[in-house]
N, C-alpha and C positions, 0 to 999 in steps of 0.2 A: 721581818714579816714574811709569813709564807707566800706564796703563786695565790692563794685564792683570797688572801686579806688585801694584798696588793691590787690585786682586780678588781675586789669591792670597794677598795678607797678609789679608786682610779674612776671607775662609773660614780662614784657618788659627786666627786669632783665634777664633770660632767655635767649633772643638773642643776648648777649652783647658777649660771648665768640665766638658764629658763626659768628658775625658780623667781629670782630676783626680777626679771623682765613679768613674769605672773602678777608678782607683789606688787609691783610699780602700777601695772593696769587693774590690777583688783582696788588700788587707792586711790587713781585715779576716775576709777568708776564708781566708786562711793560717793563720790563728790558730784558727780553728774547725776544721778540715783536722788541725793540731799538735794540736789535743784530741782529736778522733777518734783521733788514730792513737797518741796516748799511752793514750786509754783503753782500743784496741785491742790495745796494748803489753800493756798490764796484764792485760787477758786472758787473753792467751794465755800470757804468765809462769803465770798461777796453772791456767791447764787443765793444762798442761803438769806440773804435781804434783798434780791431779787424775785427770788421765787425760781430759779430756771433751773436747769439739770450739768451746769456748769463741773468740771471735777469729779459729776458723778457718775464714773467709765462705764457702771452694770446699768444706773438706769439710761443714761445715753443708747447704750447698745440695745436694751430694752422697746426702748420708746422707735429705735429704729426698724426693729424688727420682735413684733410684742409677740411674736411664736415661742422665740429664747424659751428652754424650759427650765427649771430650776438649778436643773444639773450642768443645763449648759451655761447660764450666769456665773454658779461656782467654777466650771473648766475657766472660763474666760479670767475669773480673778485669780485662781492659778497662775493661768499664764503669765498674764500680768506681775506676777510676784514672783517669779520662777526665776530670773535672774541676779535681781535681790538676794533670796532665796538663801539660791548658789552661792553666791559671793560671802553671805554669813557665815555659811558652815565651813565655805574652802579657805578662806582668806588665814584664821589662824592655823590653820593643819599646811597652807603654804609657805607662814611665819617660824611656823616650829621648824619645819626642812630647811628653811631660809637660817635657822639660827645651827641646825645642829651641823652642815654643810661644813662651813665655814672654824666651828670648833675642833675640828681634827687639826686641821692643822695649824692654828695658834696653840692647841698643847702642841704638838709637832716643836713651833716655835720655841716655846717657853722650855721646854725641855733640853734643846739645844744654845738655849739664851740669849734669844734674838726679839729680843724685848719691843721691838720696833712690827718685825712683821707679826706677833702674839696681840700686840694692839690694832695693828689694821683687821686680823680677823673676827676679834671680839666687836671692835667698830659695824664690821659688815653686819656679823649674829645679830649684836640688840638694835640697829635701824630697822632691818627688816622687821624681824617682831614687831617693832611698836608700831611700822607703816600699816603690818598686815594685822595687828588689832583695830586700829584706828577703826579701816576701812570695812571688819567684820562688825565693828559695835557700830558705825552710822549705817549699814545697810540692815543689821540687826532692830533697829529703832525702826527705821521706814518700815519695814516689813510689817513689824507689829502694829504700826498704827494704820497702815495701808486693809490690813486681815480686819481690822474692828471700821474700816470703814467700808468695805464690801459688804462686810455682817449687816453693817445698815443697810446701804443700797439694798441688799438683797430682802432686807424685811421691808422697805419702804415697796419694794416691786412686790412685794407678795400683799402687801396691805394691797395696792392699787388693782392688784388679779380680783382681789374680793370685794372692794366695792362696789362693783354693780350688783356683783349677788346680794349683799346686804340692802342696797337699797330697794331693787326688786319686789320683797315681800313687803317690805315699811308701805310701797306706794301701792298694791294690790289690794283692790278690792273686795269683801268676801259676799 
C-alpha cells in the first residue's frame, strides 16, 4: 500500500470504536424512545374514555397557552420528533460505517489465512448493522405514528379555534 492508502486505512481504523459506541446509544435509545411512545400510547387510549387532554402534547401545550399559533403547534411537534427523527435516518448510515470498518481487515485476514481474526471482524460488521437497523426501524415506526398523531392534535385545536365562531352566528339574532 502506498503513504496515502495507508493513512486512509489507518483513520478509518480510528472510527470504528466511536462508530460502535454511536450504534450502542442509537439502540439503546430506540428503546427508551419505544417506551415513551408506548407510555404515550397508553395515555391517550385511556384520555380518550376520559375525555381529558392526557398524551395529547399540541393540545396540552395549547390549552396552556391558547396564543400557540399554528406554526407554532407544528415547530413544537418537530421538536418533539426531531430526535426520533435523527436516530432514523443516522442509525443505518452508522450501521453501514459500523460494517464496512471492520471488513478491511478480515479480507486483510483471510487473505493471509488467519481464519480466526477474518471471523471476529465479520462478527463485529453484521452485529452492528443489525443493532443499528433494529434501532432505525423502532424509531422509524414511533415517528410515523407520533407525525399522524400531532396531524390530529393539530386539527382537533384547529376545530376547538372555530368553534365559538360557528356557534356565534347559530345563536345571533336577526
Amino acid at each position: 500500500m502506498n503513504p496515502i492508502e495507508t493513512a486512509m486505512y489507518g483513520v478509518s481504523q480510528l472510527f470504528l470504536t466511536p462508530v460502535l459506541i454511536l450504534v450502542g446509544a442509537l439502540f439503546a435509545y430506540a428503546f427508551f424512545a419505544l417506551g415513551a411512545f408506548i407510555w404515550q400510547s397508553v395515555q391517550r387510549a385511556s384520555a380518550a374514555r376520559r375525555g381529558d387532554t392526557a398524551g395529547h402534547e399540541l393540545l396540552q401545550a395549547w390549552s396552556q397557552n391558547p396564543a400557540l399559533t399554528q406554526s407554532e403547534l407544528q415547530a413544537l411537534a418537530l421538536k418533539r420528533m426531531e430526535a426520533a427523527r435523527i436516530a432514523a435516518r443516522v442509525a443505518p448510515l452508522l450501521g453501514l460505517v459500523a460494517t464496512m470498518i471492520p471488513m478491511g481487515p478480515a479480507l486483510q485476514a483471510l487473505a493471509e489465512g488467519q481464519l480466526t481474526e477474518m471471523s471476529r471482524g465479520l462478527t463485529i460488521a453484521f452485529s452492528a448493522v443489525i443493532l443499528a437497523l433494529i434501532a432505525a426501524a423502532i424509531t422509524y415506526a414511533t415517528v410515523h405514528v407520533r407525525r399522524r398523531w400531532y396531524a390530529q392534535d393539530l386539527l382537533a385545536i384547529e376545530r376547538l379555534r372555530q368553534a365559538p365562531q360557528l356557534e356565534e352566528p347559530a345563536g345571533a339574532q336577526p
